[in-house]
C-alpha positions as CSV (number, residue, x, y, z in Angstrom):
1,X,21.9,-2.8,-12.1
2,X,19.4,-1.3,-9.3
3,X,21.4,1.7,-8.0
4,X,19.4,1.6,-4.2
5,X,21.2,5.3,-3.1
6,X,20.5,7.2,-6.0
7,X,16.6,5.8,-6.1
8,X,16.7,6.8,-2.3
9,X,17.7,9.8,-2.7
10,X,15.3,10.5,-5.8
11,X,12.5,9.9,-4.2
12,X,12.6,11.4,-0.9
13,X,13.6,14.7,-3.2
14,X,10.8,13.5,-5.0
15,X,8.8,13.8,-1.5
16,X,9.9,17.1,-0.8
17,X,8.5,18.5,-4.2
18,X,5.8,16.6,-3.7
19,X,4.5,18.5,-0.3
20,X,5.8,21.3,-1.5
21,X,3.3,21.7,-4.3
22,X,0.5,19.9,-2.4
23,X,0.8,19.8,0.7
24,X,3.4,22.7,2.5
25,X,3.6,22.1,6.3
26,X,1.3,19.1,6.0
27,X,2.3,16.0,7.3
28,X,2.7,12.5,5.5
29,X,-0.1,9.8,7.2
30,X,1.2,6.2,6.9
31,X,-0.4,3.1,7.7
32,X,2.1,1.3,9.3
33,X,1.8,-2.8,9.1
34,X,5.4,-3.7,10.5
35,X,6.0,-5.2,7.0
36,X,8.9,-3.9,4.3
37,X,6.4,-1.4,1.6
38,X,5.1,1.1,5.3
39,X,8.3,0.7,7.0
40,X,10.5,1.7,4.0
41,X,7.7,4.2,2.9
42,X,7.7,6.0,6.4
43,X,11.5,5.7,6.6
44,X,12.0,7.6,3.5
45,X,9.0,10.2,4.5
46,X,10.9,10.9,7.4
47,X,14.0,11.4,5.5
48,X,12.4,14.0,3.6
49,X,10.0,16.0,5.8
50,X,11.6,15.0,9.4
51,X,10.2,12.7,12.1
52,X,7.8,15.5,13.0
53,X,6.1,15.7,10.0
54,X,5.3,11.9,9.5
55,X,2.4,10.2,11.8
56,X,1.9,6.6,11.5
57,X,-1.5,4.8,12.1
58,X,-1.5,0.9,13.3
59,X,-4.8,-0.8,12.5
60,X,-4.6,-3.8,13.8
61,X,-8.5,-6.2,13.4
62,X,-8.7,-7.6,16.8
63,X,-5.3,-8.8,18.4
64,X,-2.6,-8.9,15.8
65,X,-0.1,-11.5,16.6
66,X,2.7,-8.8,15.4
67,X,1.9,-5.3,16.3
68,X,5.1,-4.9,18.2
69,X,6.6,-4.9,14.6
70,X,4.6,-2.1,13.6
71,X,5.4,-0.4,17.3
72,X,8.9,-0.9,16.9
73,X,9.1,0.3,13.5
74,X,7.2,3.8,14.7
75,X,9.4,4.0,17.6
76,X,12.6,3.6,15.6
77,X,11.9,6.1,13.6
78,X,10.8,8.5,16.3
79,X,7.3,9.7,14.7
80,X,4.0,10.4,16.3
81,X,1.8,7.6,16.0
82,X,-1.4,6.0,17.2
83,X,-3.6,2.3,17.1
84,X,-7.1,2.4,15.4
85,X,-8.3,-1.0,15.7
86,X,-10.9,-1.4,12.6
87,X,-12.7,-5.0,14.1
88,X,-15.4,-3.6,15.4
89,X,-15.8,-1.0,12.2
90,X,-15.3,-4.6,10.1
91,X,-17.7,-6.7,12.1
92,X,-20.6,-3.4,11.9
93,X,-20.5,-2.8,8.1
94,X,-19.8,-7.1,7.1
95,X,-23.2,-7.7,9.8
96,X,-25.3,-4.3,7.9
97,X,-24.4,-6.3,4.4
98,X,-26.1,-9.7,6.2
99,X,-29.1,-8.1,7.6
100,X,-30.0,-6.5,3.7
101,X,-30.0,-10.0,2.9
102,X,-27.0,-10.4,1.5
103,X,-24.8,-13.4,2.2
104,X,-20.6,-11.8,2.8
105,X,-18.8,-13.7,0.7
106,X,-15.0,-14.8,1.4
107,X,-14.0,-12.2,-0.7
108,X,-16.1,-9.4,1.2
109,X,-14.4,-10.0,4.6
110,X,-10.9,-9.5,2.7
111,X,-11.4,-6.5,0.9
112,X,-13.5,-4.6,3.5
113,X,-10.8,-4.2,6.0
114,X,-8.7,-3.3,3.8
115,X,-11.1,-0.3,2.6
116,X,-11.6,0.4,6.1
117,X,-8.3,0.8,6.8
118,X,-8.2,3.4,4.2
119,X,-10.6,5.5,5.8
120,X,-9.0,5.5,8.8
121,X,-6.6,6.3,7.5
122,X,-8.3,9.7,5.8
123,X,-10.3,9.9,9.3
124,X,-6.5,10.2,11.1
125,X,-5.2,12.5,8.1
126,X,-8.3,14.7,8.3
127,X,-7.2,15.6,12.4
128,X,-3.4,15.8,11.8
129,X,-3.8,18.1,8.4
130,X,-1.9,15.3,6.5
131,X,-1.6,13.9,3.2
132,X,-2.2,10.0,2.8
133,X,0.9,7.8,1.6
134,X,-0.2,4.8,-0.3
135,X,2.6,1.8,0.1
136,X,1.9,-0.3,-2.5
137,X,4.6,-1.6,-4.8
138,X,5.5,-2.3,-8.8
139,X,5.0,-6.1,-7.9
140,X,1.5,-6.2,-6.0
141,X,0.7,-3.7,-8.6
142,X,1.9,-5.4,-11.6
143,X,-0.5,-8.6,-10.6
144,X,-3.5,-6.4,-8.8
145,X,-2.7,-7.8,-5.4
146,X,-4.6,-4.8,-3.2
147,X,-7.8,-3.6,-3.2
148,X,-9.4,-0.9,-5.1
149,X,-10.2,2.1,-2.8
150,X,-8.4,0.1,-0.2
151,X,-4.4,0.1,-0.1
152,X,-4.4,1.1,-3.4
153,X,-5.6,4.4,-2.5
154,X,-3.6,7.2,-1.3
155,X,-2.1,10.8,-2.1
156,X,0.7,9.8,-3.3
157,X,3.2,6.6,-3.7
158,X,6.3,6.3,-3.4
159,X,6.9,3.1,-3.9
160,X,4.6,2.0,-6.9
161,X,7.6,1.7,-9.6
162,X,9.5,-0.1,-7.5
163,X,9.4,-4.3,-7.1
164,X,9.8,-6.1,-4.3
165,X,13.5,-6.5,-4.3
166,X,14.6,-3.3,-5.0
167,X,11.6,-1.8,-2.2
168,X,13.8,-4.4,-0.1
169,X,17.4,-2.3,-1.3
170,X,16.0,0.8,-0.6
171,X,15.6,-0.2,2.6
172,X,18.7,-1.7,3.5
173,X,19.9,1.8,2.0
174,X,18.1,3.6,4.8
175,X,19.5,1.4,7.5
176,X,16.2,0.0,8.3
177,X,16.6,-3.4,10.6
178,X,16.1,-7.0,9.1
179,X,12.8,-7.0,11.1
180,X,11.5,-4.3,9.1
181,X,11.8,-5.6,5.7
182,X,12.9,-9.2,5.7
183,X,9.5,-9.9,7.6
184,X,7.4,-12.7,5.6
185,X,5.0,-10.4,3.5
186,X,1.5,-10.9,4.0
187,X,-2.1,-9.5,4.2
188,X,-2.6,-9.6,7.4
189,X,-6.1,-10.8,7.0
190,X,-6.4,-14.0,5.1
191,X,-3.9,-15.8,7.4
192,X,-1.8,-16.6,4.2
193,X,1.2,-15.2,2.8
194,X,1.5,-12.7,-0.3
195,X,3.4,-15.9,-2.5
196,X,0.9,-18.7,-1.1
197,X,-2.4,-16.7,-2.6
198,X,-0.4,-16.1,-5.1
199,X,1.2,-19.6,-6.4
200,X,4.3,-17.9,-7.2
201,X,7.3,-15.8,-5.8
202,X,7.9,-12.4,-5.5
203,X,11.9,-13.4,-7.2
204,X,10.2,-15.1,-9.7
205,X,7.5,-12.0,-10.6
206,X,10.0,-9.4,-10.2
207,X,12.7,-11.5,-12.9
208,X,9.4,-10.9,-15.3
209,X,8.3,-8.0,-15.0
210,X,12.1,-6.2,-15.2
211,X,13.9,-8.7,-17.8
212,X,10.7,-10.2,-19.0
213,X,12.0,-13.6,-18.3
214,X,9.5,-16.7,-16.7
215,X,10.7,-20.2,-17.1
216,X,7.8,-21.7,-16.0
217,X,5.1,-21.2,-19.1
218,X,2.2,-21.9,-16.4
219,X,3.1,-19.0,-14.0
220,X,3.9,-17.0,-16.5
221,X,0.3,-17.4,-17.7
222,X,-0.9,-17.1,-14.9
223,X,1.2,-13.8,-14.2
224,X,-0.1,-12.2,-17.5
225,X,-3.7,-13.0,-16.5
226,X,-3.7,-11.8,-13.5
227,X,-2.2,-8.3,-15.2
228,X,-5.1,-8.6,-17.7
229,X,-7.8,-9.0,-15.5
230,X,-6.6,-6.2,-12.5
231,X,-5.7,-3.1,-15.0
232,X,-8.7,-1.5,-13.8
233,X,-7.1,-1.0,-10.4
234,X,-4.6,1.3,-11.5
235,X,-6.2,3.2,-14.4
236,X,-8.7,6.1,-13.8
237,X,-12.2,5.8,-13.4
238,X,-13.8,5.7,-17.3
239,X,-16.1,8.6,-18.1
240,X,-18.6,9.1,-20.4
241,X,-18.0,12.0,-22.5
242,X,-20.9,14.2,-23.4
243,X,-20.9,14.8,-27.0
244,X,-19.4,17.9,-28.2
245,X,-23.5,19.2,-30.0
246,X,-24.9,18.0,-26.8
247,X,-22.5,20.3,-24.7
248,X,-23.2,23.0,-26.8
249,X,-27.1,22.7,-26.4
250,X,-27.6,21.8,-30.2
């Protein structure tokens, strides 16, 4: 049984250790989105280091039908935060791309806002002398649903051995309000929610991946595939190593 307290209260002591070691009077730089992974992630940042050490960053593309989610959540919480709208930033690189001669595929004008995101992110963090928190969870992690040097990137995670449910326990834990992590998950850019891209539910994915249970044979296929083919997003980048007569000048 998923004990919500004591995980809550290991990682924000986690946190703490964390800056301590890395970090000491730096302060934590969240993307804030509105949705349950940056609202529980800033809400347990606070926790540890205090309101005043955690800034949030809103990066909406263009209008975003539910930035007063993200607003709220920032206000709520009582941190410093501020809006860095990335369309233009999208728009410039996705045109640059076109005019080499390169036709942007569908799968270009997903991932590059999310990498661009990501260096706002380091852009904000670079001003504020902070360290980046990366909000991805066990679930999206599990099925390599982010993008490589986009929301997968960060300093450090909090959240990345925790599914989807139990992110969602934590966060009743901290007293966050049902706005903050019942909200419908999605990207944000695909129009689309997380389950609809990815033909299965979050219950359903999170049953697997802790009991290793997955009555349907076909999405559990699919679920092991889709591990298979995304490992590379959360191991390191593979180096050649010299050989050992070749280092020593033989």
């Amino acid at each position: 049984m998923f004990d919500a307290k004591k995980a809550c209260d290991d990682i924000v002591q986690w946190i703490r250790a964390y800056f301590e070691e890395n970090g000491k009077g730096c302060c934590a730089v969240v993307g804030i989105s509105g949705g349950k992974d940056s609202s529980v992630t800033a809400a347990l940042c606070v926790k540890a280091l205090g309101a005043e050490r955690v800034y949030g960053v809103l990066m909406p593309q263009g209008l975003q039908w539910d930035l007063n989610v993200a607003q709220d959540l920032a206000g709520s919480l009582g941190i410093r935060h501020s809006t860095v709208n990335i369309k233009d930033s999208v728009f410039a690189l996705i045109e640059s791309v076109k005019k080499g001669g390169l036709a942007a595929s569908e799968q270009v004008a997903i991932n590059t806002p999310a990498r661009i995101r990501m260096a706002a992110l380091y852009a904000v963090s670079a001003v504020v002398n902070g360290r980046v928190a990366n909000t991805c969870n066990l679930s999206e992690d599990w099925v390599g649903y982010s993008t490589k040097f986009g929301d997968s990137a960060g300093d450090f995670s909090p959240l990345s051995r925790l599914t989807v449910s139990e992110v969602i326990a934590v966060g009743r834990e901290l007293g966050l309000a049902p706005e903050f992590i019942d909200k419908t998950p999605e990207d944000g850019l695909s129009g689309l929610t997380d389950e609809e891209k990815l033909g299965f539910s979050y219950k359903v994915l999170d049953r697997y991946i802790r009991e290793g249970v997955c009555e349907d044979g076909a999405v559990k296929e699919k679920i092991d595939r889709l591990r298979r083919q995304n490992l590379h997003k959360l191991k390191p980048m593979p180096c050649f190593e010299l050989a050992a007569d070749l280092r020593a000048g033989k």
